[in-house]
C-alpha positions in Angstrom: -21.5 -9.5 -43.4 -23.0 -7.2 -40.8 -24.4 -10.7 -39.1 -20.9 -11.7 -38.8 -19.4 -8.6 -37.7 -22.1 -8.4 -34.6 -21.6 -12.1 -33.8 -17.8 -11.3 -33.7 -18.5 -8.0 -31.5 -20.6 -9.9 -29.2 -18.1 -13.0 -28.9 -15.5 -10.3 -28.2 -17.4 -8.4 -25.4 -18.2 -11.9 -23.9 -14.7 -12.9 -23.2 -13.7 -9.8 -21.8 -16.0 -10.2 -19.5 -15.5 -13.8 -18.7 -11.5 -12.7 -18.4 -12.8 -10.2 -15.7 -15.1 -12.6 -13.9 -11.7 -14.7 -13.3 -9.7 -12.1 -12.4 -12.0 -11.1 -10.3 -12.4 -14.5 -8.9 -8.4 -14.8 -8.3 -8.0 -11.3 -6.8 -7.8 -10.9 -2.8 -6.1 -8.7 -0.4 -3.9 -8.6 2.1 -3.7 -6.3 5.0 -0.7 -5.6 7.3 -1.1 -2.9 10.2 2.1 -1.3 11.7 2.8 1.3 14.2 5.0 4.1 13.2 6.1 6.9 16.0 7.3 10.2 15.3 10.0 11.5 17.9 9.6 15.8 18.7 13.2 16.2 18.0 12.6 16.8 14.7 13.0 20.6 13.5 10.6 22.0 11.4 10.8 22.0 7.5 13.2 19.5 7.3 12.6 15.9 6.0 12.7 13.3 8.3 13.0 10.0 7.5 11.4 8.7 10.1 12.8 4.6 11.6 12.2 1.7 9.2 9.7 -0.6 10.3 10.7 -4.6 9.6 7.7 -6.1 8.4 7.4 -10.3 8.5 5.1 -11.3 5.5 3.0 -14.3 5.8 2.2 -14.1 2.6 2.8 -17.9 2.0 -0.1 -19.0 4.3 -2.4 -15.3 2.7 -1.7 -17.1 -0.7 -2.8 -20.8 0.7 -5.7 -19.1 2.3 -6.9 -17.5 -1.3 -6.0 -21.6 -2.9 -2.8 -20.1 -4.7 0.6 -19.9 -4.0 3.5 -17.3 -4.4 4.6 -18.8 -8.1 1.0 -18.4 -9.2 0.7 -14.5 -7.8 0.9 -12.2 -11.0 0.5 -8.8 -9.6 0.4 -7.2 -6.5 0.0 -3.7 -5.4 -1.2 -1.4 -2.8 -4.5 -0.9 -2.9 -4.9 1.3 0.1 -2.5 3.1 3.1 -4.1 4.7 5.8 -2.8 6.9 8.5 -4.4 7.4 11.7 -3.1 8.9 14.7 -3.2 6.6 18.1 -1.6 8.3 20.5 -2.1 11.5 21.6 -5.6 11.3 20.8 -5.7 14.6 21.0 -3.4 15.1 18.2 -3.7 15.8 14.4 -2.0 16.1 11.0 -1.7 19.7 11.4 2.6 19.2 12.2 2.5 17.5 8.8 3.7 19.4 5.7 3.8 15.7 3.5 4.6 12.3 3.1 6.3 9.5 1.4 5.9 6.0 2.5 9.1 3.6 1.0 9.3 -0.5 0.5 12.8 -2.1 0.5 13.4 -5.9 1.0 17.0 -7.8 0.8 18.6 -7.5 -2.7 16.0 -5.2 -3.9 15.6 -1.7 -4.5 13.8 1.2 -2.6 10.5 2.1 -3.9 8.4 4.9 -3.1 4.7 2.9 -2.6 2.6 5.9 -1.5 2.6 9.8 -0.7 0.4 12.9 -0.3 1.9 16.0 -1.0 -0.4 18.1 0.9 -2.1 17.2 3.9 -5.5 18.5 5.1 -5.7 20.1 8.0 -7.2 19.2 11.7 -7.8 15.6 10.6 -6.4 12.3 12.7 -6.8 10.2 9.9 -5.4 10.3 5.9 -5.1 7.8 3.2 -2.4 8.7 0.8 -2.1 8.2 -2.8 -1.1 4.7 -4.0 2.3 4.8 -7.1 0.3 1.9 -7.8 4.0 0.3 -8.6 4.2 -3.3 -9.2 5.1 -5.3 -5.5 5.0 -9.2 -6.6 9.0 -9.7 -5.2 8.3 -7.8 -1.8 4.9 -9.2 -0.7 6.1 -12.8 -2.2 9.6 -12.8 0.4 9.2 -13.4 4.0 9.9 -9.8 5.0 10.2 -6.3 3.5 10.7 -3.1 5.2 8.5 0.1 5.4 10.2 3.7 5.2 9.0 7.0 6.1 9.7 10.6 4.7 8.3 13.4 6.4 8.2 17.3 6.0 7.4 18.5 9.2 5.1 22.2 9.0 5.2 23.0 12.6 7.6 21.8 15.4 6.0 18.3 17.3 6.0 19.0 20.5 5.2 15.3 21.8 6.0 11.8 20.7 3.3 10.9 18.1 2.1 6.8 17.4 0.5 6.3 14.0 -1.1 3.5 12.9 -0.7 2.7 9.4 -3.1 0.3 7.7 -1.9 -1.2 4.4 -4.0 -3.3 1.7 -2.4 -5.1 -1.1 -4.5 -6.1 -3.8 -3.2 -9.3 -4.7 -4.3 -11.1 -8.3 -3.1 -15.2 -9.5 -2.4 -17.1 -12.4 -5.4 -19.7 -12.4 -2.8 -22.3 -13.3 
């Protein structure tokens, strides 16, 4: 009986593994970098949403790249969103009290995708914290659209550029 009970433990570790070998094998990302700018109008402590930025996927050719397509995809989400400030140079996060990053698309609904509630101080660069929600329908269309909400701490004085580097980790149906 024990015999059977370790053969049946090992068969079972086994295929786990093997089911994470071929996820692993039908898991890649995709990155998208966008430009957001803050305008110094904005008063301080007051949430600013901040222009929507139209993204164009290309998702289609991302997924023939990887040897899948869009029908196949079974999860996407984002992996990673970084924030780093282009322009001044000379500026920081210091005007930054927090942030919430949104994802809409045609016919869907508006999803929060990322935030960070407090932001560290005399940095050019955060990543924030992934909702680690479920994006399939967004990254699958041919476009979806990035939203901003900002606290402002301190008044901005100039016009700021950020870049913002997003990662989706993308993972397919072998069949």
């Amino acid at each position: 009986m024990k015999r059977v009970l370790f053969a049946l433990t090992l068969l079972l570790a086994f295929t786990s593994m093997a089911c994470d070998k071929i996820d692993d094998l039908l898991t890649f990302y995709i990155n998208h970098d966008e430009t957001i700018e803050i305008k110094s109008y904005f008063p301080v402590g007051t949430v600013a949403p901040i222009s929507p930025i139209p993204v164009t996927t290309n998702s289609s050719e991302d997924f023939k790249n990887n040897k899948t397509k869009a029908e196949l995809v079974k999860n996407v989400v984002l992996d990673k969103l970084a924030l780093e400030i282009t322009d001044p140079q000379t500026e920081n996060f210091d005007f930054l009290k927090k942030i919430e990053i949104y994802i809409s698309a045609e016919g869907k609904p508006v999803i929060k995708i990322a935030y960070l509630e407090q932001i560290p101080q005399n940095v050019n660069k955060i990543e924030l914290i992934s909702t680690n929600v479920k994006l399939d329908e967004y990254i699958k269309g041919e476009s979806y659209t990035i939203g901003t909400r900002a606290t402002l701490a301190k008044a901005v004085t100039n016009d700021i550029t950020i870049k913002a580097n997003m990662r989706f980790k993308v993972t397919a149906d072998p069949l």
